[in-house]
N, C-alpha and C positions, 0 to 999 in steps of 0.2 A: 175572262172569255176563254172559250176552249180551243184548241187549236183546231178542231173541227167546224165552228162559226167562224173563226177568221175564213176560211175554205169560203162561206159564203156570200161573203161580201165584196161587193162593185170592186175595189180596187185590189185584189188578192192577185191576179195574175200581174199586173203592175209591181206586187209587192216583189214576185217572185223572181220577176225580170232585175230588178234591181239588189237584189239580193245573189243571185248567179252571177253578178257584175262584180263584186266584192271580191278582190286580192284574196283574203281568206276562208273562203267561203268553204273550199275543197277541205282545206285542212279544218279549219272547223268540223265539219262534216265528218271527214275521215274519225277525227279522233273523239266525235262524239259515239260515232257507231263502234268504236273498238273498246275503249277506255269507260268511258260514263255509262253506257248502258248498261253494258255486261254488271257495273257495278252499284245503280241504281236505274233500274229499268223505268219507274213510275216520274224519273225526273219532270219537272212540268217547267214552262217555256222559260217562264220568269229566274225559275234557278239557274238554266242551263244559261239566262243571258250575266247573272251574276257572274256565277264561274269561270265562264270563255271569257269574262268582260267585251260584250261584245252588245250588237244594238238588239232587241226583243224582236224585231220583227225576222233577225237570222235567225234566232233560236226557233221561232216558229214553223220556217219555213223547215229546216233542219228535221224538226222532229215530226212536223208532217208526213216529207220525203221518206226520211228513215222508216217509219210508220208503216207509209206505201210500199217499202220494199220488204218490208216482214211478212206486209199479208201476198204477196207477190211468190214469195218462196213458199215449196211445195210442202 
């Protein structure tokens, strides 16, 4: 599934809430937008949750977010 159907489904803002709750969410976050993109951009959720060792449903929200703030910038 893509990270743009997770978007679509009944529980996705539940996911997100719970995911923003997470001790490392920021760092995650942080160092996915600095680190892992810049050096594979195409990364898809399932890798980025191997790497981080972290749960599938951060990694989605993560690259969602990230995603949102790329088409955000001018």
């Amino acid at each position: 599934m893509s990270v743009e159907e997770y978007t679509k489904q009944t529980l996705w803002p539940i996911l997100i809430e719970t995911v923003h709750a997470m001790i490392m969410y920021p760092n995650h976050k942080a160092y996915t937008r600095d680190v892992i993109l810049p050096e594979k951009p195409e990364i898809t959720a399932a890798e980025l949750a191997v790497r981080l060792k972290m749960p599938l449903g951060e990694a989605v929200v993560i690259l969602y977010e990230l995603g949102e703030e790329r088409k955000m910038k001018p």
